[in-house]
TIKOLRO-936891 format. One record per residue: residue number from 1; residue in one letter; x, y, z of N, C-alpha, C, O in turn. Coordinates in nm, 4 decimals, decimal comma. Last residue first. Layout:
! TIKOLRO-936891
+-----+------+----------+----------+----------+----------+----------+----------+----------+----------+----------+----------+----------+----------+
! seq ! type !     n.xx !     n.yy !     n.zz !    ca.xx !    ca.yy !    ca.zz !     c.xx !     c.yy !     c.zz !     o.xx !     o.yy !     o.zz !
+-----+------+----------+----------+----------+----------+----------+----------+----------+----------+----------+----------+----------+----------+
! NUM !    A !        X !        Y !        Z !        X !        Y !        Z !        X !        Y !        Z !        X !        Y !        Z !
...
+-----+------+----------+----------+----------+----------+----------+----------+----------+----------+----------+----------+----------+----------+
//
This chain:
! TIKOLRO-936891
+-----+------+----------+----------+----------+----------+----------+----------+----------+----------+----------+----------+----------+----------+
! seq ! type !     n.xx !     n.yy !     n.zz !    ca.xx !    ca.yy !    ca.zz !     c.xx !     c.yy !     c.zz !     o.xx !     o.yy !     o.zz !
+-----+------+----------+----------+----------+----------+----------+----------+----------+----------+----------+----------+----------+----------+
! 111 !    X !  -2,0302 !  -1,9997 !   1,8265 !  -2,0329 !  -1,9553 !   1,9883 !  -2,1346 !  -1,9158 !   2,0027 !  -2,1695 !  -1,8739 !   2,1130 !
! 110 !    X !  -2,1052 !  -1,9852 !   1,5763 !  -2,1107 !  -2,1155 !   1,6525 !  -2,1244 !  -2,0991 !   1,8123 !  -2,1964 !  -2,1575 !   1,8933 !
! 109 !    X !  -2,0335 !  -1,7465 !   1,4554 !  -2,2028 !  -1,7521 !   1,4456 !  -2,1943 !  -1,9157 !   1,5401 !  -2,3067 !  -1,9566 !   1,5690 !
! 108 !    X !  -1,7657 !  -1,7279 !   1,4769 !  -1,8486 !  -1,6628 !   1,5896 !  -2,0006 !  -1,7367 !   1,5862 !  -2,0659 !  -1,7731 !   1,6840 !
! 107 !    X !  -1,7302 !  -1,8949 !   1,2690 !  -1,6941 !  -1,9335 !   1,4091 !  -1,7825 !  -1,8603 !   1,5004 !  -1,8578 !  -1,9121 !   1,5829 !
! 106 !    X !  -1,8130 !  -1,7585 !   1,0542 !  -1,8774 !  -1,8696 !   1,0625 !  -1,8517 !  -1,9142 !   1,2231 !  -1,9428 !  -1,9616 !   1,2910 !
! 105 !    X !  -1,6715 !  -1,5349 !   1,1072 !  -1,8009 !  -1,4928 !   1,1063 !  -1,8606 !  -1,6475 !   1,1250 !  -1,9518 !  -1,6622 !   1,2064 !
! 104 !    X !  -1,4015 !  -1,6846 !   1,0016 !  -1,4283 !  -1,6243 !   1,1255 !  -1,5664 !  -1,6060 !   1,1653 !  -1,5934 !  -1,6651 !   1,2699 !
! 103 !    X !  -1,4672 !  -1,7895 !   0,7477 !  -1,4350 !  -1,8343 !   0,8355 !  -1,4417 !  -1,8138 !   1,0003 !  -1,4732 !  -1,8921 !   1,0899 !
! 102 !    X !  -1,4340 !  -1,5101 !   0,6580 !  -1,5902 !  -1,5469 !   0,6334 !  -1,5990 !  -1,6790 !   0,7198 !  -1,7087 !  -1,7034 !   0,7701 !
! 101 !    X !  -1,2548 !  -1,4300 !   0,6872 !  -1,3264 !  -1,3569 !   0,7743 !  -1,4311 !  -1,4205 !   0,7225 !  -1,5394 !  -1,3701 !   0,7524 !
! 100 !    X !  -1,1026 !  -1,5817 !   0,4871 !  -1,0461 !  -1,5898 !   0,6419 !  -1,1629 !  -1,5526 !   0,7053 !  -1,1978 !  -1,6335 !   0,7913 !
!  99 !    X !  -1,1939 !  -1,4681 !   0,2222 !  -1,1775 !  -1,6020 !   0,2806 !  -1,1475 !  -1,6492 !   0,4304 !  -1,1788 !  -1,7615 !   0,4698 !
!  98 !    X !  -1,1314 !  -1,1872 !   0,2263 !  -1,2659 !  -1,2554 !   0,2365 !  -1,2631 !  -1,3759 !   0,3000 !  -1,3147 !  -1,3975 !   0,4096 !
!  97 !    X !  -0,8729 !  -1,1036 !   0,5134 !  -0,9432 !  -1,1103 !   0,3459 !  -1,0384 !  -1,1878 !   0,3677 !  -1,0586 !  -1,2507 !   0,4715 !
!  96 !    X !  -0,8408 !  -0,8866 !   0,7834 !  -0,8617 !  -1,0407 !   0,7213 !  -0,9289 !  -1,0255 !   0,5838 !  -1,0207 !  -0,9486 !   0,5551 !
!  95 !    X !  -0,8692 !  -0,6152 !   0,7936 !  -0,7591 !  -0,6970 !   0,9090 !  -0,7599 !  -0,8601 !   0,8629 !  -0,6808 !  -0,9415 !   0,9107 !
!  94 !    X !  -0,8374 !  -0,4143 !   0,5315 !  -0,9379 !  -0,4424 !   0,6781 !  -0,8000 !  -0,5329 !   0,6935 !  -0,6882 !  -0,5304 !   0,6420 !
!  93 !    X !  -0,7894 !  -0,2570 !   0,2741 !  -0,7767 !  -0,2299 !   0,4682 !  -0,8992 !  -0,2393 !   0,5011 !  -1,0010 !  -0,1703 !   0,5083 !
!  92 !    X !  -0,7165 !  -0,5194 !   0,0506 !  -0,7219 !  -0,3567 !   0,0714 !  -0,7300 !  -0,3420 !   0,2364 !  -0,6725 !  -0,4221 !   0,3101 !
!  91 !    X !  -0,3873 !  -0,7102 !   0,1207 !  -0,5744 !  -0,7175 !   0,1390 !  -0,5873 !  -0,5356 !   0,0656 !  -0,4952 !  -0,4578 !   0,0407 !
!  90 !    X !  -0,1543 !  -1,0116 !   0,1055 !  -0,2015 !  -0,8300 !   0,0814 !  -0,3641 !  -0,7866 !   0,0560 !  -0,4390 !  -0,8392 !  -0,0262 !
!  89 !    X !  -0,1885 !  -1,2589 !   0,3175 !  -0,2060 !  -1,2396 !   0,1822 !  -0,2488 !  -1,0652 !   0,1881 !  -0,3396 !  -1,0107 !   0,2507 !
!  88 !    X !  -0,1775 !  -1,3585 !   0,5666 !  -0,0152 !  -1,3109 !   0,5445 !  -0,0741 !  -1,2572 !   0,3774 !   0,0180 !  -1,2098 !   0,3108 !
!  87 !    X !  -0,3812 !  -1,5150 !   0,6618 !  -0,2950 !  -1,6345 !   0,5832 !  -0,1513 !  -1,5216 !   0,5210 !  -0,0547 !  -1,5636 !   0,4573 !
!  86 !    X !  -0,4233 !  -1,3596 !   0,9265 !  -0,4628 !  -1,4950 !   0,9056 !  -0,3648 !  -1,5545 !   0,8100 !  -0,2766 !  -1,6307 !   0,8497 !
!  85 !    X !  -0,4245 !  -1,0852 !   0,8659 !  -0,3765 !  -1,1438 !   0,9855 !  -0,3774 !  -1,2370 !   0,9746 !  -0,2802 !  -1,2641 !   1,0451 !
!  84 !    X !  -0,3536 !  -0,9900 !   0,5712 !  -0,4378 !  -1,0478 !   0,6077 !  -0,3948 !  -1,0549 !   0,7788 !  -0,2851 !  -0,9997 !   0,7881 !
!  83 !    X !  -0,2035 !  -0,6102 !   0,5336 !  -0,1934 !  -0,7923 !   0,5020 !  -0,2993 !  -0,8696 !   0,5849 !  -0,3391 !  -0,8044 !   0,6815 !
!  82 !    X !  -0,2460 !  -0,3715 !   0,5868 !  -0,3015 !  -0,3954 !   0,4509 !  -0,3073 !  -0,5407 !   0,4063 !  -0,3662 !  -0,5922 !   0,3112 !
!  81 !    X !  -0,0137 !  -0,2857 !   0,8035 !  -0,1886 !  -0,2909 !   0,7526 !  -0,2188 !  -0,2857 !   0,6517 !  -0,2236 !  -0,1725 !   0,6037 !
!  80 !    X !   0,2084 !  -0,3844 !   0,9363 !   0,1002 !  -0,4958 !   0,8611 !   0,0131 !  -0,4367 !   0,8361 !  -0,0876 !  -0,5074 !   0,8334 !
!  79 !    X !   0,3882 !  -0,1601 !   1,0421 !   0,3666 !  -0,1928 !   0,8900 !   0,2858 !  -0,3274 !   0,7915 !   0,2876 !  -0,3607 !   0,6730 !
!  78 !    X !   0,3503 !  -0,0747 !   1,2825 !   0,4640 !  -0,1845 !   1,2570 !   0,4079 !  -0,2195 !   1,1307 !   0,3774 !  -0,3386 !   1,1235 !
!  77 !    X !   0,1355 !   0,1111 !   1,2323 !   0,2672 !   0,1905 !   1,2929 !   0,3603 !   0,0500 !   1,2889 !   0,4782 !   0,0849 !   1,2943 !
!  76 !    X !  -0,0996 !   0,0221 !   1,1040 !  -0,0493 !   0,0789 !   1,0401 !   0,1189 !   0,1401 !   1,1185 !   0,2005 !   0,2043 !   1,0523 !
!  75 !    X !  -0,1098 !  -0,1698 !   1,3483 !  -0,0926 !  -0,2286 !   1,2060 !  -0,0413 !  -0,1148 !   1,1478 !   0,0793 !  -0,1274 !   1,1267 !
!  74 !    X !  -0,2412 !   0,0395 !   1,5146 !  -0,0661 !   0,0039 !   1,5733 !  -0,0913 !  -0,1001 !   1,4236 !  -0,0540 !   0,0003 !   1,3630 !
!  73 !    X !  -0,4306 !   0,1449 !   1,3975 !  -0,3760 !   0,2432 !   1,3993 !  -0,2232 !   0,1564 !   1,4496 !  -0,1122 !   0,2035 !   1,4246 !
!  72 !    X !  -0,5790 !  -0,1400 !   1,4314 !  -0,5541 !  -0,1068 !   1,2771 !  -0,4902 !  -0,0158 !   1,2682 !  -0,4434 !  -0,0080 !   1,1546 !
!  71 !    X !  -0,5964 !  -0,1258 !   1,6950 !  -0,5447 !  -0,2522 !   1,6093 !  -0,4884 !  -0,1813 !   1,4673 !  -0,3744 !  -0,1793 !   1,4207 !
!  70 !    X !  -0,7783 !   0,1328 !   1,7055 !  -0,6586 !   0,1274 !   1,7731 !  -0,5416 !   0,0114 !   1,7279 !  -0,4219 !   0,0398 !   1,7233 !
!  69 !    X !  -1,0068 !   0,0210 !   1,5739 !  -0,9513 !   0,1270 !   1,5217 !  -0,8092 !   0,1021 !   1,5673 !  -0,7255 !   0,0577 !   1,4887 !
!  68 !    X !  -1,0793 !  -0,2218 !   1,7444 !  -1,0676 !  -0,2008 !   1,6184 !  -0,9536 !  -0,1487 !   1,5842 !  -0,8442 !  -0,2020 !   1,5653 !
!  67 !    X !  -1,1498 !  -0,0297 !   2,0391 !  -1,0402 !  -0,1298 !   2,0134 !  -0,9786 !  -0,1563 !   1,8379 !  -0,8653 !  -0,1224 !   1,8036 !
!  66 !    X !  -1,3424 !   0,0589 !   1,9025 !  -1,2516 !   0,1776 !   1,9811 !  -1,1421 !   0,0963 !   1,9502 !  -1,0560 !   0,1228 !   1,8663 !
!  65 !    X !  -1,5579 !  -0,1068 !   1,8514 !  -1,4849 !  -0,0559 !   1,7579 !  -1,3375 !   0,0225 !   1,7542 !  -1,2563 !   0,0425 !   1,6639 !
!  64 !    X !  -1,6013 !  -0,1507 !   2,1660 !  -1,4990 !  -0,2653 !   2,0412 !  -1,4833 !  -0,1777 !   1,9445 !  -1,3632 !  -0,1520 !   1,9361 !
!  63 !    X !  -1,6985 !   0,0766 !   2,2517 !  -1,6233 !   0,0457 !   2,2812 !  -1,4809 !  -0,0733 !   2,1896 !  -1,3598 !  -0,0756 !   2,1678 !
!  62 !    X !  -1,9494 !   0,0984 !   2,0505 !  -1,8303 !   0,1870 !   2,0626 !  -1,7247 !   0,1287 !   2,1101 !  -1,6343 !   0,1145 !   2,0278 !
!  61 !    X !  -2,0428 !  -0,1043 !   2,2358 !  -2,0161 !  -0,1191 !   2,0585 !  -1,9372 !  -0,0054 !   2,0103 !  -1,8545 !  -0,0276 !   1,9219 !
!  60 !    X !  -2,1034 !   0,0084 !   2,4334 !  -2,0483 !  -0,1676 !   2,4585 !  -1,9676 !  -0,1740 !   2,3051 !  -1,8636 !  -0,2327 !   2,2755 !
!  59 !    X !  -2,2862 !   0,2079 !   2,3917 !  -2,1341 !   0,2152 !   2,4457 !  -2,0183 !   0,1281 !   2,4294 !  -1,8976 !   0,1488 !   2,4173 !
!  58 !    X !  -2,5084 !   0,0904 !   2,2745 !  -2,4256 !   0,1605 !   2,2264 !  -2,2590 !   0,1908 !   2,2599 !  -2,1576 !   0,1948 !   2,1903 !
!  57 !    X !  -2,5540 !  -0,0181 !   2,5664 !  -2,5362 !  -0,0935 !   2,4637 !  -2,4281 !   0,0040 !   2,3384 !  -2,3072 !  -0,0118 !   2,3215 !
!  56 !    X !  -2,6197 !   0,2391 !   2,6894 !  -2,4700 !   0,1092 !   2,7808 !  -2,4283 !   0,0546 !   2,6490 !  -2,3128 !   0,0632 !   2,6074 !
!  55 !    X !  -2,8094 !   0,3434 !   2,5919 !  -2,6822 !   0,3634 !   2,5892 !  -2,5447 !   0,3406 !   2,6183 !  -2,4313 !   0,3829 !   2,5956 !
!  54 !    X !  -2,9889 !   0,1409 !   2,6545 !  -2,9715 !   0,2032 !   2,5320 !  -2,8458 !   0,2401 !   2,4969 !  -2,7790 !   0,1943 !   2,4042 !
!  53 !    X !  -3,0214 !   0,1805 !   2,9051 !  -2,9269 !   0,0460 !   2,8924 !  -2,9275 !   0,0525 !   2,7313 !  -2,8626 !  -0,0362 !   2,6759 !
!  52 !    X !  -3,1093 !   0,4937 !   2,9410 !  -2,9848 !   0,4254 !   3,0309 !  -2,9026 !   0,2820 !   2,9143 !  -2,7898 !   0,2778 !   2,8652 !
!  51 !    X !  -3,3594 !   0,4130 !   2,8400 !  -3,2426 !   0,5160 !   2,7412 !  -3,1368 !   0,4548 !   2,7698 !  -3,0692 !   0,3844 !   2,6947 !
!  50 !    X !  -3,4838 !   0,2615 !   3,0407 !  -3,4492 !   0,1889 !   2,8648 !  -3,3715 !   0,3185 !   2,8145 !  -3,3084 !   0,2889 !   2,7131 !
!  49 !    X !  -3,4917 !   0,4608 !   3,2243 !  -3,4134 !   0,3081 !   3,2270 !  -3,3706 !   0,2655 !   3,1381 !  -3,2541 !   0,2290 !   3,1224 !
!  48 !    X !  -3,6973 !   0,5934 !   3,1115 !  -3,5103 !   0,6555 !   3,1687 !  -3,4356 !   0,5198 !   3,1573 !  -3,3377 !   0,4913 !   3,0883 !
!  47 !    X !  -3,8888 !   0,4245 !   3,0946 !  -3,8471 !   0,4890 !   3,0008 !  -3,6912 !   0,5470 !   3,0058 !  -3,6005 !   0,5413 !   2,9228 !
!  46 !    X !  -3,9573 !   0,3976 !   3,3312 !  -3,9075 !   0,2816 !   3,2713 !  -3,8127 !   0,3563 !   3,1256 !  -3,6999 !   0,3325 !   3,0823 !
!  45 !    X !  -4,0236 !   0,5929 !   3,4850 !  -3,8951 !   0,5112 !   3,4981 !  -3,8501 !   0,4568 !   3,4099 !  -3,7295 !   0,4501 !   3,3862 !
!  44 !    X !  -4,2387 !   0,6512 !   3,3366 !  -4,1113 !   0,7546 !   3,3185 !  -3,9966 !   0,6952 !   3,3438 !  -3,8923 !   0,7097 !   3,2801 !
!  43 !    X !  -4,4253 !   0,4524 !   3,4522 !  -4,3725 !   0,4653 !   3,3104 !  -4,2773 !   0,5549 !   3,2485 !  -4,2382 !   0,5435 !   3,1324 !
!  42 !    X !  -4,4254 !   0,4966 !   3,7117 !  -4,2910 !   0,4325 !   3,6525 !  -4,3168 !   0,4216 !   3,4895 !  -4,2275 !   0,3836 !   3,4137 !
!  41 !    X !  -4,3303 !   0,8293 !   3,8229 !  -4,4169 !   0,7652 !   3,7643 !  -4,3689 !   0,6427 !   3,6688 !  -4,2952 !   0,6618 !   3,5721 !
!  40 !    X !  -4,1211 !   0,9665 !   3,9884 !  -4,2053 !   0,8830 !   4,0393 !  -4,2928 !   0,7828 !   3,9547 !  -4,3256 !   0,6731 !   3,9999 !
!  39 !    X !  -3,8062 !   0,9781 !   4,0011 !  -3,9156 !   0,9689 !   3,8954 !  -3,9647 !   0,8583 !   3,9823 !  -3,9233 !   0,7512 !   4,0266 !
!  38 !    X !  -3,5025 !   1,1326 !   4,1265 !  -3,5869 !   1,0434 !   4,1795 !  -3,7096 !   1,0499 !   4,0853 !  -3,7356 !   1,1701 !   4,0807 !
!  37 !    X !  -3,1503 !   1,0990 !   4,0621 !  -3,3335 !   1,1302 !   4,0367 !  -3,3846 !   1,0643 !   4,0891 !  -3,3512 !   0,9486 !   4,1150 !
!  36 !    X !  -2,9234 !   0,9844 !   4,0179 !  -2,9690 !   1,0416 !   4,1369 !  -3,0963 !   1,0894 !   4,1700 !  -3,1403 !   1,1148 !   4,2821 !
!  35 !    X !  -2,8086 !   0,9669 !   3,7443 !  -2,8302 !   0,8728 !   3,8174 !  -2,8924 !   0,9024 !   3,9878 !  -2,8919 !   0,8061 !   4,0644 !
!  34 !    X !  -2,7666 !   1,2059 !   3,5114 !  -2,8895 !   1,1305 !   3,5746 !  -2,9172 !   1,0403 !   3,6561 !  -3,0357 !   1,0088 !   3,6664 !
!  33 !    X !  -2,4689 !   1,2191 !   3,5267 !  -2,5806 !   1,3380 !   3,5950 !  -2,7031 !   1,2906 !   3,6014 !  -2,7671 !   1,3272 !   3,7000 !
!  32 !    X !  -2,4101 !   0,9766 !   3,4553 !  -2,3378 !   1,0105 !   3,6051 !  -2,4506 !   1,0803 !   3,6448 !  -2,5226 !   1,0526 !   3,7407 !
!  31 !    X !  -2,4777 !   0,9720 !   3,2123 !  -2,5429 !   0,8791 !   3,2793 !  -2,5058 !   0,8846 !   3,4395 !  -2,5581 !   0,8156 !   3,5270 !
!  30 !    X !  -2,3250 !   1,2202 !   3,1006 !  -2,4770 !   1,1874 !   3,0817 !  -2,5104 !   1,1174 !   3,2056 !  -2,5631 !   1,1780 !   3,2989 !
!  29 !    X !  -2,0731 !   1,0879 !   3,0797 !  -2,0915 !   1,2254 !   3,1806 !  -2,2900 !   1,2451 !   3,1916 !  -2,3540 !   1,2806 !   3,2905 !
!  28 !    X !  -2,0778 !   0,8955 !   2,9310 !  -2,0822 !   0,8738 !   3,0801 !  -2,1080 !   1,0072 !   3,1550 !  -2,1546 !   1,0214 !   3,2681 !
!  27 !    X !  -2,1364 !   1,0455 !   2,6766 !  -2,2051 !   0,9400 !   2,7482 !  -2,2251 !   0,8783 !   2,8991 !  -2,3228 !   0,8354 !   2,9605 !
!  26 !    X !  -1,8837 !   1,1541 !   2,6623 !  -2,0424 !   1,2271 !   2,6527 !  -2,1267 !   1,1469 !   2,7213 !  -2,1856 !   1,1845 !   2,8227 !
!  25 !    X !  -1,7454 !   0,9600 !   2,6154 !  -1,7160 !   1,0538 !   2,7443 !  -1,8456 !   1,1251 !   2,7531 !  -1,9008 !   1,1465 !   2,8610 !
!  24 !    X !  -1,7898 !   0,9008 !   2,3920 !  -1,8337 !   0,7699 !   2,5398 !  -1,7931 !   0,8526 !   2,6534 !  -1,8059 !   0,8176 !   2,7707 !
!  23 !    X !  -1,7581 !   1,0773 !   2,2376 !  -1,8812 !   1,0370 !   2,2621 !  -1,9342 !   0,9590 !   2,3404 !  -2,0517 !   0,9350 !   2,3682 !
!  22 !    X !  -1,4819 !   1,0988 !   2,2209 !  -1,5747 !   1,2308 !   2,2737 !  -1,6822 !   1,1360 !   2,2988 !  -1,6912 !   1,1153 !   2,4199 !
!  21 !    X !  -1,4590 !   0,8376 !   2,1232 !  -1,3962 !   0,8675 !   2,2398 !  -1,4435 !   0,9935 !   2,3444 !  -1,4472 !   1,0016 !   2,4672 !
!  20 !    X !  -1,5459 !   0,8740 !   1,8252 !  -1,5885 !   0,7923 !   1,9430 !  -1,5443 !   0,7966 !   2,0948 !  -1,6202 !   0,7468 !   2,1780 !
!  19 !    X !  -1,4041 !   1,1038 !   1,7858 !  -1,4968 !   1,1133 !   1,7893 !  -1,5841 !   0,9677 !   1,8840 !  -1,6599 !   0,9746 !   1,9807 !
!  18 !    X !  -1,1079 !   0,9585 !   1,7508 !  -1,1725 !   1,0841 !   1,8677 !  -1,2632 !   1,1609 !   1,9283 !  -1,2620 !   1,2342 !   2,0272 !
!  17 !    X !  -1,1745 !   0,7679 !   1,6132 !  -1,1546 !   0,7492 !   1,7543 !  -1,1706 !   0,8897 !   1,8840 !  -1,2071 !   0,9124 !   1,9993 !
!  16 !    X !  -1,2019 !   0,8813 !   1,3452 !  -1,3019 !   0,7897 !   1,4071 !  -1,2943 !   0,7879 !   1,5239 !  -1,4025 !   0,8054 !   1,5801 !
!  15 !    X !  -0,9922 !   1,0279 !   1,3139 !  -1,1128 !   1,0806 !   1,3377 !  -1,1936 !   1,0290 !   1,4313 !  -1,2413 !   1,0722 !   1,5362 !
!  14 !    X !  -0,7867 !   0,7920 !   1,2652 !  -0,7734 !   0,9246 !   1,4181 !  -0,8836 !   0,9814 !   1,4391 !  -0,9130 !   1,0039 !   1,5565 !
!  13 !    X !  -0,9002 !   0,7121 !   0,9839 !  -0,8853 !   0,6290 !   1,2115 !  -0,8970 !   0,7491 !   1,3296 !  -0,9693 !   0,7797 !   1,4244 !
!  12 !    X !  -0,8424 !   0,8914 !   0,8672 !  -0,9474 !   0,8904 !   0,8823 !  -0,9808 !   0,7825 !   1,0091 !  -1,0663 !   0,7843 !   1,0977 !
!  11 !    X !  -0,5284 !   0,9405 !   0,9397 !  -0,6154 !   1,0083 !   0,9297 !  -0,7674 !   0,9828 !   0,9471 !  -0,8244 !   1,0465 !   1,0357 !
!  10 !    X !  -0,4748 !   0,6442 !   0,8004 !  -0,4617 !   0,7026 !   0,9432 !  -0,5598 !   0,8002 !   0,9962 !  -0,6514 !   0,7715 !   1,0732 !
!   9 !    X !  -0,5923 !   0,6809 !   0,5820 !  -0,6493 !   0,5786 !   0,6290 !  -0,6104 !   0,6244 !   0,7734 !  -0,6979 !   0,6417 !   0,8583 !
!   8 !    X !  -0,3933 !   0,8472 !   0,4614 !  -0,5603 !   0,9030 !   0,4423 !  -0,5685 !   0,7750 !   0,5573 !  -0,5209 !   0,8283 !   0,6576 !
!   7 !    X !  -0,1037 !   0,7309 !   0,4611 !  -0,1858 !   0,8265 !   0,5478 !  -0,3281 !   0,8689 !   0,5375 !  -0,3693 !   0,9370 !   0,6314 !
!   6 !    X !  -0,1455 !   0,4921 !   0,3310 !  -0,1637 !   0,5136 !   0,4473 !  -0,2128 !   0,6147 !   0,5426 !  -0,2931 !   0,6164 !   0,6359 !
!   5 !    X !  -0,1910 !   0,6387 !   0,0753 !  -0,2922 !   0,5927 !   0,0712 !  -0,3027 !   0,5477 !   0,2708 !  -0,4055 !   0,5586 !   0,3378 !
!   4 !    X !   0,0953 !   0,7519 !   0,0451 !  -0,0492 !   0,8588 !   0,1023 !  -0,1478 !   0,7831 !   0,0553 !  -0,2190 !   0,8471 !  -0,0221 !
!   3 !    X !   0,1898 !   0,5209 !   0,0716 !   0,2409 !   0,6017 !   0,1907 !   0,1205 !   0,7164 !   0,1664 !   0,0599 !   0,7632 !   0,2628 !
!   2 !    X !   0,0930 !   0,2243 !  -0,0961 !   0,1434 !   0,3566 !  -0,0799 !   0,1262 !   0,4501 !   0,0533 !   0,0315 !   0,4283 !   0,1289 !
!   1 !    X !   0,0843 !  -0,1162 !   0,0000 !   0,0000 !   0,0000 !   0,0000 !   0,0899 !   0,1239 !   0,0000 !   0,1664 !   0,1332 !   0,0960 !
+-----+------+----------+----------+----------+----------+----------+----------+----------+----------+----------+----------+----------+----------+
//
């Protein structure tokens, strides 16, 4: 892979993360300031509640992508990003070529 095809890809990682990173900070600073209320009516509860684990979830998935990104930002800094992790074969950028990750997806779908 060329050196300003790396760098766009860096670049557009660094975004991703800083923006996800603002946003789980957003998030917790959210769920800190609402945790002390008192709502009487529980269909209000319930409702706060379901935002609450709304946003845990979201978080949960931010969170792995967070990881992701960070994989693919140290690939691009020891110079595997663009090779499979699996069979070593030159990919465009992701972390496994078709054949491997369709393998993989089959594993997960077992667990």
């Amino acid at each position: 892979m060329r050196k300003r095809e790396i760098n766009r890809f860096r670049g557009v990682l660094e975004t991703q993360l800083a923006a996800l990173v603002g946003h789980g900070e957003q998030v917790v600073h959210e769920l800190v300031g609402t945790g002390g209320e008192e709502i009487p009516d529980p269909n209000d509860r319930a409702t706060v509640e379901e935002r609450r684990n709304w946003s845990l979830r979201l978080g949960d998935r931010d969170r792995k992508l967070i990881g992701k990104i960070e994989g693919a930002l140290a690939r691009i800094e020891d110079g595997t990003f663009g090779t499979c992790l699996s069979c070593g074969k030159a990919i465009d950028p992701a972390h496994l070529c078709i054949a491997c990750k369709t393998e993989a997806e089959r594993g997960e779908r077992r667990r």
